[in-house]
N, C-alpha and C positions, 0 to 999 in steps of 0.2 A: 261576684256577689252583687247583687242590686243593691242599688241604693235608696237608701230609707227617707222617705220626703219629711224633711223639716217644716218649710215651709212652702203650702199651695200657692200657687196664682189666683184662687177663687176671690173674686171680687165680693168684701163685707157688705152689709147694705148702707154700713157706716159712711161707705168710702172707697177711692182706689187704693191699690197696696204699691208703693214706691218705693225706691233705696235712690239714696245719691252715693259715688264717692265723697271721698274727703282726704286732706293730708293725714298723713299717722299721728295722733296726738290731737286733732282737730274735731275728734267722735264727740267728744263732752259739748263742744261749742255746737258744733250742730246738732245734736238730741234738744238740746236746748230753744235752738233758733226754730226749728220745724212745731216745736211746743207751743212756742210764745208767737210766733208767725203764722203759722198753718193750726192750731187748735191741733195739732196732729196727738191719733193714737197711735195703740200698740206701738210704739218706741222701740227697737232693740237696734243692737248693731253688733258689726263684726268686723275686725281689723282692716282699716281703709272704707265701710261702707255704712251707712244707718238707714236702715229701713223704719218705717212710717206708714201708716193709712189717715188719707186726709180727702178731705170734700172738695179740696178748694180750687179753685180756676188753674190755667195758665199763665193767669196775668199776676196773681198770687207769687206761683210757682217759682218763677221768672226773679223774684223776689229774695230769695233763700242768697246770703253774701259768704258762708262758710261751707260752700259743695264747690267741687269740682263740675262732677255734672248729676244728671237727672235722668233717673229710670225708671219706666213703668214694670214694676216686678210680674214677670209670667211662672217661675218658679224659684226653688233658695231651699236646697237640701244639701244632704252630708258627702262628704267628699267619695270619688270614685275609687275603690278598690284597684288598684296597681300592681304591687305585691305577689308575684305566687298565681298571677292570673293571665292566662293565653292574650295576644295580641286582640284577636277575631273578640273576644269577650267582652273587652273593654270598648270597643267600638260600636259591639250591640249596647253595652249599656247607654255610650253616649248619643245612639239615636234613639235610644228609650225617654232620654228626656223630652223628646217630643211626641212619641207614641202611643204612652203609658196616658198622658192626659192632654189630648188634642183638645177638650172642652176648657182648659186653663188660658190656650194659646190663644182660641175664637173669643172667650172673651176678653183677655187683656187684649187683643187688637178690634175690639168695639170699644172699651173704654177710650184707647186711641183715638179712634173715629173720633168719638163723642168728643172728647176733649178741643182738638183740631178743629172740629164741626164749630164749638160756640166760640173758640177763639176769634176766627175767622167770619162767624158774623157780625162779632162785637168791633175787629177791625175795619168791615164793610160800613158796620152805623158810623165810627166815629168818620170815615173817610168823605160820608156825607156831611157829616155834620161840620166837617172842616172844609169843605169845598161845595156848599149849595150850588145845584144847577139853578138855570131861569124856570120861571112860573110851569112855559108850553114846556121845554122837554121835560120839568121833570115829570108833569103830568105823562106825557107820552113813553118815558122809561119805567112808570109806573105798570103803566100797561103793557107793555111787550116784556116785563118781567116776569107781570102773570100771566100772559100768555107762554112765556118759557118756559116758566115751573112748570106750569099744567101740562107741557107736553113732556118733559121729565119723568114727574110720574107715574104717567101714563109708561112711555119705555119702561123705565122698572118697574113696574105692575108687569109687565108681559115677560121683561126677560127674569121675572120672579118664580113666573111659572113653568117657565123652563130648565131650570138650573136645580142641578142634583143636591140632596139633601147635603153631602158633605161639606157646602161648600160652605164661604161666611157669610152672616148673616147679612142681610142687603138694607144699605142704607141710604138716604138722599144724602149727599154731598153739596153743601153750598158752595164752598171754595175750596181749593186744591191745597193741598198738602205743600208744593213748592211752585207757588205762584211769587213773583215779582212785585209785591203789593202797590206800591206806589208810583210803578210806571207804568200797568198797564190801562188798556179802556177800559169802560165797562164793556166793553162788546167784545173784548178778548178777556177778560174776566170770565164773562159767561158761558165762552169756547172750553175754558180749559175748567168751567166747572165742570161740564157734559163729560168733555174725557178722564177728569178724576173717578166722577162717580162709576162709567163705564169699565175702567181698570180696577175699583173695589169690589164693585158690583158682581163681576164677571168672570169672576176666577183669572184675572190677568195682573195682579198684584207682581209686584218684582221687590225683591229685597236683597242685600245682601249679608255675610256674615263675618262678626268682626270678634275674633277669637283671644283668649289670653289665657296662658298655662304656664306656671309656676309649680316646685316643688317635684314628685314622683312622676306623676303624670308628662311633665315637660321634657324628663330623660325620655318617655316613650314614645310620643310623641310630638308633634311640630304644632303650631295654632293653624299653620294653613291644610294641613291632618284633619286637624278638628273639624277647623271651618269647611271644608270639605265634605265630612262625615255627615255634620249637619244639614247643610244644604241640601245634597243628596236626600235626606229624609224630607226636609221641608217638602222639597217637591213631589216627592211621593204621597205624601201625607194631605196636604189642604191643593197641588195643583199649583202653586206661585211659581215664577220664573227668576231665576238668577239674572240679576244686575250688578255689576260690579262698579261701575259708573255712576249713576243716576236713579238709582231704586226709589222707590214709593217708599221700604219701610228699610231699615235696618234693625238684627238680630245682634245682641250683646253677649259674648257667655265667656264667663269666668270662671277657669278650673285649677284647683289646688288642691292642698292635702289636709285643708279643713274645712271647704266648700266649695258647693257646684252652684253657679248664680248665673240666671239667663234673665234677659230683658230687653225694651225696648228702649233707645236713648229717645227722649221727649223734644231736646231739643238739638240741634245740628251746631251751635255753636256751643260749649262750655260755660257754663255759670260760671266760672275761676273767669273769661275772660270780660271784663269791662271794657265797653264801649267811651267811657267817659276819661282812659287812663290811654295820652297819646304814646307815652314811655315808659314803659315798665320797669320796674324799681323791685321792691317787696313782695311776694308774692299776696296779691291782694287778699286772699283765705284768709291769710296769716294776719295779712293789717286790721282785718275787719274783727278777727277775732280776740286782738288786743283791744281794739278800741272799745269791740263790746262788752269787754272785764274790766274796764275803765269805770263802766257807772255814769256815763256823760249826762247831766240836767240841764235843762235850757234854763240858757244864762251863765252856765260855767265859763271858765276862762280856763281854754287846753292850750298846754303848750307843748309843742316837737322842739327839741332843742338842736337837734339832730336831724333835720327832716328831710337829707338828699332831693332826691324827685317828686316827695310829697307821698306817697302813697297810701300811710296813715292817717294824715289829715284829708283827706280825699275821700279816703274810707270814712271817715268820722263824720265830714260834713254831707257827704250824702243822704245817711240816716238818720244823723241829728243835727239838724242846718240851724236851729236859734239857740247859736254860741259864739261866742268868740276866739277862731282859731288866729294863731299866730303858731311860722315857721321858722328855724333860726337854721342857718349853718353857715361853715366858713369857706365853702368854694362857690365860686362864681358857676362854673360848668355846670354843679347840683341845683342851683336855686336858677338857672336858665333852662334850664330842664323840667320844674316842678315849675314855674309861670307857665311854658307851653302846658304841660298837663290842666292847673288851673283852668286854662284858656279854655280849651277844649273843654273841661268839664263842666263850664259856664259857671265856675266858682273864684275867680280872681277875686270879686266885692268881699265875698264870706271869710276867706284867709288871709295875713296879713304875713310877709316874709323880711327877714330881718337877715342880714349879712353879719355875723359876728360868733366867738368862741362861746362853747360848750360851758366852759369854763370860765368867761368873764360875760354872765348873761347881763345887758342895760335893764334889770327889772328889778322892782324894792325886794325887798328881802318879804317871804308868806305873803305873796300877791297872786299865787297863782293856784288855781283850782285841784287841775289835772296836767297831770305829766306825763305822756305816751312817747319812747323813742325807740328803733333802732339802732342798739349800738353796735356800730361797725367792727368786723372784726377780719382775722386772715390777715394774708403778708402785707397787702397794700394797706391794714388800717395795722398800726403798731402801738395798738394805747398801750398794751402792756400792763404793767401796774398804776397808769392813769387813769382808768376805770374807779379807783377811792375817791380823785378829787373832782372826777365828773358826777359822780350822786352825791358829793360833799354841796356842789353848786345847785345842784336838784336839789336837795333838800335846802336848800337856804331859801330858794323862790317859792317852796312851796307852802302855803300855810298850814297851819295845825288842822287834821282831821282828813287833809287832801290827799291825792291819789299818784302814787307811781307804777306805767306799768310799760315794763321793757322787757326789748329781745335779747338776750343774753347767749352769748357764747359760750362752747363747754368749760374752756378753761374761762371766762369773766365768771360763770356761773361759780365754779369752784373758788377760784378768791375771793367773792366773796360769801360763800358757803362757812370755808376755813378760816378766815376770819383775818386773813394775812394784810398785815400795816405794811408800806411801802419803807426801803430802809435808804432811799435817798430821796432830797424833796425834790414835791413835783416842781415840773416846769410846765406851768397851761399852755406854752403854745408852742413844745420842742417838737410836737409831730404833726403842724401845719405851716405848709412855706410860706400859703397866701393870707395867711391870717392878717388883719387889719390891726394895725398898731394899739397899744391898749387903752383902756376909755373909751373907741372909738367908734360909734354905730352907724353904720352904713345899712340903707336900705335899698334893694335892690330895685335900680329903674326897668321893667320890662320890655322886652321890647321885640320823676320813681319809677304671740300664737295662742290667740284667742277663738274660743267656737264661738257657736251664740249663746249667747248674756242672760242670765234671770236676774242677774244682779251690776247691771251696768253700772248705775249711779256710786253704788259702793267701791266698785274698783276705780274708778277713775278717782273719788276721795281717798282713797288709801296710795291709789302713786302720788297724789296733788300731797299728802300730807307726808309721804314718806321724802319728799324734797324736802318741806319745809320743818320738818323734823330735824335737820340739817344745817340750816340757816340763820345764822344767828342773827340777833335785831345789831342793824348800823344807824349809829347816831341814833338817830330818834324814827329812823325807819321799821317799820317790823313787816316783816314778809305775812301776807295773807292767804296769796295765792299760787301754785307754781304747777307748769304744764310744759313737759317734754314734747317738743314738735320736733316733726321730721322739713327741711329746708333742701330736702333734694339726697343731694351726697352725704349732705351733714347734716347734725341735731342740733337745736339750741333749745332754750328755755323763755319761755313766759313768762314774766315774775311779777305779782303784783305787791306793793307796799302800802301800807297807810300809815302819813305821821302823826303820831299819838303826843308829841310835845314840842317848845321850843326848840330849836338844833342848839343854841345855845348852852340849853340844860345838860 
C-alpha cells in the first residue's frame, strides 16, 4: 500500500522546512526555543523530533541549545505498510520516497547550497576582517579574484549548456562544503572552490546514506537494507555517486511504525555537542533545558548546590552571562573537573565554586534568587530519604517568590510526590566521606506513540499537569512545573518550584 504524504519537502516562501531531534520529554523545550530564537513557524512535532519553517541563517541555527541535531526536511509522511505485504512491495515503496517527488529532493538540496553558499561567505568577510593583508597584495588579490570569478562563470555558463535537464540546478559555489577554513591559503581556498562547484555543478555530487529502523519494519528488514535500497535509487534518479568515506552530502531516513522522515543533516557535528564543555557531565540538552525553566534575569543570584562538573552553570552562563553564578559541592574530583570545564569555556571570572555540603550551605537564609541542581542519584549516590533535608536547605537559601528547578529521580520523584517524612533523623553528611568539617568553607584553589500533533501545546500541559496533580506543596515550596525526560537507559523529572512564603511559616 503506498504511503500517504503528510508532510512535502516543498520549500514555503516563508522559509526552509527543518526538524531537529531531541531527548524524549525535551519536544515542549524546543518548540519553544525554535519560537522565541528562530521566529519559527508551522511548529509541529513527533516523538524525538520538532519540525519548524524558519528564515534564519546558519549562524542562527548553530544557536538552538535543546536539539540534538539539525535537518533540512526533504520529506515527513506516514509510516510504511509492513503487515500482509510482499518483501519486493515494501522496497518499491521505499524507493518511491525518492521517485514519486524528485522536485522535493532538487530543491531541499539548493536550499542546502544556498544556505552553505552565504555561510561561507560571511566566514570568508570575517576572516578578512580578522587578519587584513598590506595595502599592494590586497589590492593585487583583489584582482585576481575577479579575474577568478569571471572565469568561473564563464565554465558554468558553458558546462550549463551542456548538461541534461534532469540534473540539479547549477550554482556558483564560493566556498566548499568541507574546507579547512582557517588553515588554508587563499590560493587553496580558491582551488577547492573550483572543485566544489564542479562536483555540484556536474552531476558528480557523492553522498551517502545513513539509515534507522525501528518497530515493524526493522523485523523486515536491516538499515544497511534500507540504506542500500536507497542509494541504489538516488543513483538512478539524479546521477550522484556513492561515498562512504568522504561525501559532499549525506541522506537521513528514518523508518518506524508511525513515520517515514528523510533529510539532510545541516551540520556534521551535533548541536547536543559543546565545544566549550571539556568534560562531559549532564547531558547538556538536558542542562540547558532546566536552566531555561528557571526564568534567569540579569542580576539574579543562581545557585548549583550540587554542581559536579558544572554543566548547568555552564549552560546558564552562556546564554545569560550578567548573573551571578555560584557552584557548590563536596568532592574535590567534581569541582576539579568543572574549573577545567570553566577554563575551557573562558568562564572561570563569571562562576564562582565553593567546596562544601548540600546541606550546610555558608549562605543567609532567602539570599538567593535561583536554584537549579542535579540531584544525584543510582547506587554510587545513596541519598535515600536525604533528599527532604536537601530541599529543606534549598528552601532556607532561597528567598520568598524564588525559583527551584531540579532533576529528580524516579523514586526522589515519588517521595516526594507521596509526601513521605523520613522516620529516622537526617545526618547531613552520612553519605560523604570527604565532606569538610562543619562551619567550614573551603573554596576551591584551581589549578560535568505519538503521530503528528494538531494539538501539541495541550498535550505536553496535560502530562506537565498530570505530574503535578500528584505533588503535593513541601514546606513552603509549591511545584509549578514538571517534565518527564528520557536520560538514556532511565527517566527522571524536571520539577520546577516557587516559594510562596517564609519556610518558617
Amino acid at each position: 500500500m503506498a504511503a500517504v504524504p503528510a508532510d512535502s519537502g516543498s520549500r514555503p516562501a516563508a522559509g526552509a522546512r527543518f526538524f531537529c531531534t531531541a531527548g524524549r520529554g525535551l519536544e515542549p523545550f524546543l518548540m519553544r526555543e525554535v519560537r522565541a530564537r528562530l521566529a519559527a513557524t508551522q511548529v509541529d512535532y513527533i516523538s524525538g523530533k520538532v519540525f519548524f519553517t524558519t528564515c534564519s541563517n546558519l549562524n542562527m541555527l548553530r544557536k538552538l541549545k535543546s536539539a540534538e541535531r539539525l535537518f533540512l526536511l526533504i520529506k515527513k509522511q506516514f509510516p510504511l505498510i509492513v503487515s500482509s505485504v510482499s518483501k519486493g512491495k515494501i522496497l518499491n515503496e521505499i524507493q518511491r520516497l525518492i521517485t514519486d517527488d524528485p522536485e522535493s529532493w532538487l530543491n531541499t538540496i539548493s536550499t542546502w547550497k544556498n544556505l552553505l553558499e552565504h555561510d561561507a561567505k560571511k566566514d570568508k568577510l570575517f576572516q578578512r576582517a580578522d587578519n587584513p593583508p598590506k595595502r599592494k597584495v590586497e589590492a593585487n588579490d583583489i584582482i585576481n579574484a575577479k579575474k577568478l570569478k569571471t572565469e568561473q562563470l564563464q565554465m558554468l555558463q558553458e558546462n550549463k549548456e551542456c548538461q541534461p535537464e534532469k540534473q540539479i540546478e547549477e550554482e556558483t559555489w564560493e566556498q566548499g562544503y568541507f574546507l579547512t577554513k582557517r588553515e588554508k591559503s587563499q590560493e587553496a581556498l580558491q582551488n577547492d572552490v573550483v572543485k566544489a562547484a564542479d562536483a555540484l555543478n556536474q552531476n558528480d555530487l557523492t553522498f551517502r546514506v545513513s539509515c534507522r529502523c525501528s518497530g515493524a519494519i526493522a523485523k523486515t528488514f536491516t538499515a544497511q537494507e534500507v540504506g542500500r535500497v536507497t542509494g541504489i535509487a538516488l543513483m538512478k534518479q539524479f546521477g550522484w555517486k556513492a561515498d562512504l568515506r568522504n561525501p559532499n552530502l549525506e541522506i537521513f531516513i528514518h523508518l518506524n511504525d508511525i513515520y517515514s522522515v528523510v533529510g539532510i543533516p545541516v551540520f556534521r557535528v551535533p548541536l547536543a555537542s559543546r565545544v566549550y564543555v571539556r568534560t562531559a557531565g549532564l547531558r547538556s540538552t538536558i542542562a540547558w533545558a532546566m536552566a531555561s525553566l528557571a526564568e534567569i534575569q540579569a542580576g539574579a543570584f543562581v545557585l548549583d548546590p550540587m554542581c559536579g562538573l558544572g554543566t548547568i552553570l555552564l549552560e546558564a552562563a552562556k546564554e545569560w552571562p550578567d548573573v551571578y553564578y555560584v557552584g557548590a559541592d563536596v568532592s574535590d574530583s567534581q569541582l576539579l573537573g568543572a574549573c577545567d570545564n570553566l577554563k575551557a569555556a573562558g568562564l572561570k571570572d563569571k562562576i564562582e565554586l565553593l567546596q562544601v555540603s548540600v546541606t550546610d550551605l555558608p549562605l543567609p537564609s532567602e539570599s538567593v534568587d535561583i536554584i537549579i541542581s542535579d540531584i544525584p542519584f543510582g547506587k554510587k549516590f545513596k541519598l535515600e530519604k536525604d533528599i527532604k533535608s536537601i530541599l529543606q536547605e534549598m528552601e532556607r537559601v532561597l528567598h520568598i517568590g524564588g525559583t527551584i528547578v531540579l532533576l529528580l529521580s524516579e523514586e526522589h520523584h515519588r517521595r516526594l510526590k507521596d509526601g513521605e517524612q523520613s522516620s529516622s533523623p537526617l545526618n547531613p553528611r552520612s553519605s560523604h566521606t570527604d565532606e569538610p568539617e562543619p562551619g567550614v568553607k573551603k573554596r576551591l584553589n584551581p589549578g560535568e506513540k505519538t503521530g503528528i500533533s494538531e494539538t501539541v501545546s495541550l498535550s505536553f500541559e496535560a502530562t506537565s499537569q498530570e505530574c503535578l496533580d500528584r505533588m503535593p506543596p513541601f514546606g513552603s515550596l509549591v511545584p509549578v512545573e514538571c517534565h518527564k525526560v528520557s536520560l538514556g537507559r532511565t527517566d527522571a523529572f524536571i520539577c520546577k518550584y516557587r516559594k510562596l512564603h517564609s519556610s518558617g511559616l
